[in-house]
C-alpha positions in Angstrom: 75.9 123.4 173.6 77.6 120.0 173.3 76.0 119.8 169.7 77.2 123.5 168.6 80.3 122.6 169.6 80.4 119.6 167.6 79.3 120.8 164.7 82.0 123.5 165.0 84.8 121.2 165.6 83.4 119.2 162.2 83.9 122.4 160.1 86.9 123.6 161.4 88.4 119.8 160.4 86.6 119.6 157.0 88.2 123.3 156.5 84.6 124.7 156.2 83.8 127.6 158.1 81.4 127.6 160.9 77.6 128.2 161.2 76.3 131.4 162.6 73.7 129.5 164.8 76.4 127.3 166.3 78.9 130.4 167.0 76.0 131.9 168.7 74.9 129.2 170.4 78.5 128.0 171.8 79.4 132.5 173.0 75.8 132.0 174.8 76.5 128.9 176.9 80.2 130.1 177.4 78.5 133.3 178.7 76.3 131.5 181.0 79.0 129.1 182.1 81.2 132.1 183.2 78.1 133.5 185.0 77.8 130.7 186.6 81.4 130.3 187.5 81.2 134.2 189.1 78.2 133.5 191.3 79.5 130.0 192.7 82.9 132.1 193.6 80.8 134.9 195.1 79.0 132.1 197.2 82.4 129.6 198.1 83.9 133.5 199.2 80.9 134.8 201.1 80.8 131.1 202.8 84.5 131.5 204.3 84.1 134.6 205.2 81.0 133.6 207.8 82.6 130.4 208.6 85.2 128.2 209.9 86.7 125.8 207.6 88.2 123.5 209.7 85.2 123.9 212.8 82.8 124.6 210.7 81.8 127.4 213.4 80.6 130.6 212.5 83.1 133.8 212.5 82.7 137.5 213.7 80.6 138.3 210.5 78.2 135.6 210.5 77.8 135.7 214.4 77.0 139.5 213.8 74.6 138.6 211.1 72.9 135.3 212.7 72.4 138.1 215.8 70.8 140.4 213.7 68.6 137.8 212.2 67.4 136.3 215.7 66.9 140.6 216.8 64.8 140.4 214.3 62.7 137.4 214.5 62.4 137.8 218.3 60.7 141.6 218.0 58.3 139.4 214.9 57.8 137.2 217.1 57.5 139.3 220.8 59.5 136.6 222.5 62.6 137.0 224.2 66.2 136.2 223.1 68.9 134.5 225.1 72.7 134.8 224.2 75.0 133.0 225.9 78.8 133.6 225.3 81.8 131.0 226.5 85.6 132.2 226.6 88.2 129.3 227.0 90.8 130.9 229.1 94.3 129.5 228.4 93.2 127.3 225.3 96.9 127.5 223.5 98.2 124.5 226.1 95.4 122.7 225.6 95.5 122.8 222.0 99.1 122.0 222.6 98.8 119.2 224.8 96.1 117.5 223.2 97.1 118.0 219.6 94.3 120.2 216.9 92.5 116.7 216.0 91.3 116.8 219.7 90.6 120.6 219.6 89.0 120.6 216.6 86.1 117.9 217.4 85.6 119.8 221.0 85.2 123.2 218.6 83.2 121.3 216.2 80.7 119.3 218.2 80.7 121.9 222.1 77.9 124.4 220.1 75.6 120.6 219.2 75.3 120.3 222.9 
C-alpha cells in the first residue's frame, strides 16, 4: 500500500498521471482499512454493551449471555450450576462517604474473591 501510494504521490508532483495498478492497489487497501475500521467499532460497541467501563463488571446483557453459556455447558457436561446473587442495600451513602475510588476497587476486585 505504502509503495502505491508513493508512486502516486510521485506522479501527481511530476504532473504525470497515475498508474492503474497503483490506483487499484491504494482503493483495495483503503477498502480493507475501512473494513477493518467497521469490525473493530462493532467489537469496542458490543464490548460496552456487556461491560462496565469503569468496574470492568459485566452488565444485564452479558450476565444474561455468560448464564446462557454456563446453562449450556452444565446440561454438556450433566453437572450442576450454582448462581449466587448479592444486592448492596443502601450503597448510595457508602459510595458517598467513601468517595467512587473506594467503590470502584470493592466493585472491581468483590467478584475475584
Amino acid at each position: 500500500m505504502h509503495d502505491a501510494i508513493r508512486s502516486l504521490c510521485t506522479h501527481v508532483m511530476t504532473g504525470a498521471t497515475g498508474h492503474f495498478v497503483d490506483l487499484d492497489c491504494f482503493e483495495q487497501s483503503q477498502s480493507e482499512l475501512i473494513g477493518l475500521l467497521a469490525s473493530f467499532k462493532t467489537l469496542i460497541l458490543s464490548r460496552s454493551v456487556r461491560s462496565d467501563p469503569l468496574t470492568e463488571l459485566p452488565l444485564r446483557y452479558g450476565i444474561e449471555n455468560d448464564f446462557a453459556l454456563y446453562q449450556k455447558e452444565a446440561r454438556r457436561n450433566r453437572t450442576l450450576l450454582y448462581v449466587v446473587l448479592i444486592d448492596v442495600d443502601h450503597f448510595k451513602p457508602i459510595n458517598d462517604t467513601t468517595g467512587t475510588t473506594w467503590t470502584t476497587w470493592f466493585c472491581a476486585t468483590s467478584p475475584a474473591r
